[in-house]
C-alpha positions, -999 to 999 in steps of 0.1 A, spaced: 541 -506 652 543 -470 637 568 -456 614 569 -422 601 575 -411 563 595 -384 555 583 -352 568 569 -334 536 543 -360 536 535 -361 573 527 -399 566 523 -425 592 522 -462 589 512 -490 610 518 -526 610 495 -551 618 488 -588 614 490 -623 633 510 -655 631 483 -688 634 486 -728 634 459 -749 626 457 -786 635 428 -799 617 411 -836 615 388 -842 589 363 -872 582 369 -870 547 396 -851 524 375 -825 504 378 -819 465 404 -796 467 433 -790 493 422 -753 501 390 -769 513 410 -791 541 423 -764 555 395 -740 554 353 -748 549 348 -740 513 309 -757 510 320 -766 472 341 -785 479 329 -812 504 333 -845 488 302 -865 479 294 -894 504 291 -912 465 330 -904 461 346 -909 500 358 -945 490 396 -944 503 394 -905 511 378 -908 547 397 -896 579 427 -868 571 447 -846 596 469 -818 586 486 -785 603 494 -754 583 500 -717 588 485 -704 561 456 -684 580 491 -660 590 487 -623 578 502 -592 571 491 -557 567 496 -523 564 478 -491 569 486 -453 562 472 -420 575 483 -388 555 470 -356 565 457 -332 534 434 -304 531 403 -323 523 405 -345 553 426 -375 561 438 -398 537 441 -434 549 452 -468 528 453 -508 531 469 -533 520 469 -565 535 480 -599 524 479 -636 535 489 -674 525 463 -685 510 477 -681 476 487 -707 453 493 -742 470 524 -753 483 538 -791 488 540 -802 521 568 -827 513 592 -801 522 589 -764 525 552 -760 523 557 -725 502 522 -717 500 518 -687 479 510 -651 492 475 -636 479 464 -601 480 435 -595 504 430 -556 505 443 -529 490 419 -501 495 422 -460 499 395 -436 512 396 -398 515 367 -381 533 330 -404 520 350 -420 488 367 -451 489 383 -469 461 403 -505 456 400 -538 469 379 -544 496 352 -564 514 320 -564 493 296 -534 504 271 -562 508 289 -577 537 280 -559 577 313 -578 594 299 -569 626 271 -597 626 296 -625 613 305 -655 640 338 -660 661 346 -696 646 379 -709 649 374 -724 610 385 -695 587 360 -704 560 332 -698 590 294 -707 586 289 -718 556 252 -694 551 273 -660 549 287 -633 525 319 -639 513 336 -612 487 363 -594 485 364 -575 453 377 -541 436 347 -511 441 339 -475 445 323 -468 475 305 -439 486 297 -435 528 282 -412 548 271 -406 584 238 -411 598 222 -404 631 230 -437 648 249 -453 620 260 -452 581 250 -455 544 270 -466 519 269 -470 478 288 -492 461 296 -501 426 316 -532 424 338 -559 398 312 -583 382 319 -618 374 292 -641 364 297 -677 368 275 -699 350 255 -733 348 256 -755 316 232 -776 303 245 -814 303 281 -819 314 301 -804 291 333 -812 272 349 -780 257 368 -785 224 405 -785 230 401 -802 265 394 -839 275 377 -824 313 340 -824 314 324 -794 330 292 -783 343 300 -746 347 321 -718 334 332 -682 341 314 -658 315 334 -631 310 313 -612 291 302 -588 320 292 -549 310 276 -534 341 291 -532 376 275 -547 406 253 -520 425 249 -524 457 235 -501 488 240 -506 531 222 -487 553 235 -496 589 220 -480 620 223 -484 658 187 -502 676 186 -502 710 220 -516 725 221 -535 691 232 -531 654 209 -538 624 222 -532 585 195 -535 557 215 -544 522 203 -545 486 219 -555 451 212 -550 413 233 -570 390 232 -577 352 243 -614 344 253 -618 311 267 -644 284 279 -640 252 298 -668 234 299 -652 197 290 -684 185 327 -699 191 330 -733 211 360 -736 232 372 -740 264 365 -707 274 333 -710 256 318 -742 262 285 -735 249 271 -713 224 246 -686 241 241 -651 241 215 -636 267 215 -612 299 190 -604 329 192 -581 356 183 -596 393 180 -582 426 190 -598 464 182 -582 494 197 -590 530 189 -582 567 220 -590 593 227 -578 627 242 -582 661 223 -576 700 235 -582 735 219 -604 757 230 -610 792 263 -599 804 284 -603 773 275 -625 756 257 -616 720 232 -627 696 243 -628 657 221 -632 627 222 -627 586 190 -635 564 198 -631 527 172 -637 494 170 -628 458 180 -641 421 215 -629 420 230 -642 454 253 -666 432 288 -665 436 286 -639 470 276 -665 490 289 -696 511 324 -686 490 310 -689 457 287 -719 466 261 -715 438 262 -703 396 249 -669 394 224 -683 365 221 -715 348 224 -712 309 196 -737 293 192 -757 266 181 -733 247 210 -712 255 189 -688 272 195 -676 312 175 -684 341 182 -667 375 177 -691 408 157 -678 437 184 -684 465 187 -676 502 208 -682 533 200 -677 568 227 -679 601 225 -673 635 251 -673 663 250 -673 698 283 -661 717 284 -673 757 314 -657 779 321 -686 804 339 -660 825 372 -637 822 383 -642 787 368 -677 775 335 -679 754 323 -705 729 300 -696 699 273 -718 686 268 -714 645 239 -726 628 236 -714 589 218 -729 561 214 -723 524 189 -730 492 188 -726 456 159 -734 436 174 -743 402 157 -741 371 147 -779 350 172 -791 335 205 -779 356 231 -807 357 231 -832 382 266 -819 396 254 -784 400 253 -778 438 217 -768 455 219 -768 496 242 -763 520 245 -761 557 265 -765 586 267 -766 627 296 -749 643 307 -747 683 337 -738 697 359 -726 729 380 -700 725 405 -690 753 425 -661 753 452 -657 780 462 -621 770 446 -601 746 471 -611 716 464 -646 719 436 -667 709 436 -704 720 411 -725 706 390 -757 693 359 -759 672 338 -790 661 319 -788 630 295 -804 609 286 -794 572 269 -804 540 266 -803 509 237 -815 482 236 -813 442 208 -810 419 209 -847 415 194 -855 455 233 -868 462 249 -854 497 282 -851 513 290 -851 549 317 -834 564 332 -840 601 358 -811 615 377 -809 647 402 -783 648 423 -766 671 443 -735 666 463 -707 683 466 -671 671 490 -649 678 483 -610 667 507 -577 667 
């Protein structure tokens, strides 16, 4: 609904959202509880490590959202905001009152071509992403929501768009790796040591009856332990490289309605932005210098309406990384994973469906894990 602010401001706000219930079965529990209830890559469980963890079902609501936009009239144009926020914070138990946490999702502001807050990634064209009933979706996708500057403007038949957004560079160890101060073994850490934002640049265009967006990235990966071991600083290294990734996505009719979806992503810095933080965005070696993996995932979707108001998607996506010798046996390499699905929608604020999917993962090592899905959900919007 629509509320209006005091009239000095002239400001109107909406509410938006849905309510949704997921009843998933899974093969084998993953490595992490957020990765039952969603399809985090990372965190399929190695076939090596499925002893007495095979076969789980759950239900949860955590998928649930809640948002809200504003539209304020000024003299430079109109001045809109978001904020929107869902359950997929902080885990909950689900002994009792499952209180999963709530976690920010967007809070972002734009007034005429400048946008600013916390948004999806500028590297993302939303448009050419799947309908899968699995929130975590294909696992070959863009996945990022971070804080950013965005400038946009209007094209012909579509848009451009510069971005400059939060870096964070995650990083492969040599070895395994136990930090002073902590008895846990690691293979990777988070940096911190970033100095330049991530640059990034969309051009998006109407082709035919279709879409097509053209993307490209500069980032500066850097490490700088200051020759202190700890936990935060697990090895000692001090050494930074720009890298480049590039990325072609886009969605076309076919017959009737249904539509054909595709992404095709490469470069040396896809890293953390894809399959939800899948890969290291560089692998420090022994000699505590960086090396940047080539990467690159590909998807494709095709979206079939049966008639009226059901359709069913099938996903295919696939990742690569081509990690440097000498990356730790844990460090993960490929992904991929099949997705197809019914989806029934009675009135247009419901969503009824069921989705069976396959997915896996592979380390540096040559070891694999295999994950089965069957879910069912229902969504319920306002």
């Amino acid at each position: 609904g629509a509320l209006a602010a005091p009239a000095q401001a002239q400001t109107t706000v909406t509410t938006y959202g849905y309510v949704k219930l997921d009843a998933i079965f899974n093969s084998v529990k993953s490595n992490a509880l957020v990765g039952d209830h969603a399809l985090i890559p990372g965190t399929i469980r190695l076939d090596s490590a499925k002893a007495n963890e095979e076969d789980n079902f759950l239900m949860h609501g955590r998928q649930s959202r809640l948002g809200f936009r504003t539209s304020t009239p000024t003299p430079m144009g109109t001045l809109t905001t978001l904020l929107e926020f869902a359950l997929f914070g902080t885990d909950g138990n689900e002994s009792s009152s499952n209180s999963h946490n709530v976690r920010l999702r967007h809070a972002y502001a734009s007034l005429g071509a400048l946008s600013a807050g916390q948004f999806w990634t500028n590297f993302m064209f939303l448009p050419s992403y799947a309908e899968t009933v699995d929130f975590g979706g294909h696992v070959g996708q863009i996945f990022v929501r971070q804080a950013q500057i965005r400038y946009a403007g209007k094209l012909d038949k579509g848009e451009w768009a510069v971005s400059i957004e939060n870096p964070e560079s995650v990083l492969a160890i040599p070895g395994v790796v136990t930090p002073p101060g902590s008895t846990t073994p690691i293979t990777s850490f988070r940096a911190n040591d970033d100095q330049a934002p991530d640059i990034i640049g969309r051009v998006s265009f109407g082709l035919g009856k279709g879409q097509l967006s053209v993307v490209g990235m500069a980032r500066n990966i850097r490490v700088d332990t200051g020759g202190t071991l700890s936990v935060v600083n697990p090895v000692l290294a001090s050494d930074d490289k720009w890298g480049a990734a590039f990325g072609v996505t886009g969605v076309f009719p076919t017959w009737g309605k249904d539509d054909f979806r595709f992404g095709v992503h490469a470069g040396d810095v896809l890293g953390r932005y894809a399959g939800v933080s899948f890969w290291a965005d560089g692998v420090v070696n022994a000699a505590g210098q960086l090396e940047l993996p080539d990467q690159w995932i590909a998807r494709a979707a095709y979206r079939h309406w049966w008639g009226g108001t059901v359709r069913s998607s099938l996903v295919l996506s696939a990742g690569e990384s081509d990690n440097p010798v000498g990356t730790p046996g844990g460090t993960n390499r490929e992904m991929a994973s099949a997705h197809l699905n019914l989806i029934w929608s009675p009135v247009p604020q419901v969503n009824l469906g069921a989705e069976v999917i396959r997915a896996v993962r592979e380390v540096e090592s040559g070891a694999k894990g295999h994950l089965t899905r069957v879910q069912l959900s229902g969504q319920y919007s306002f």
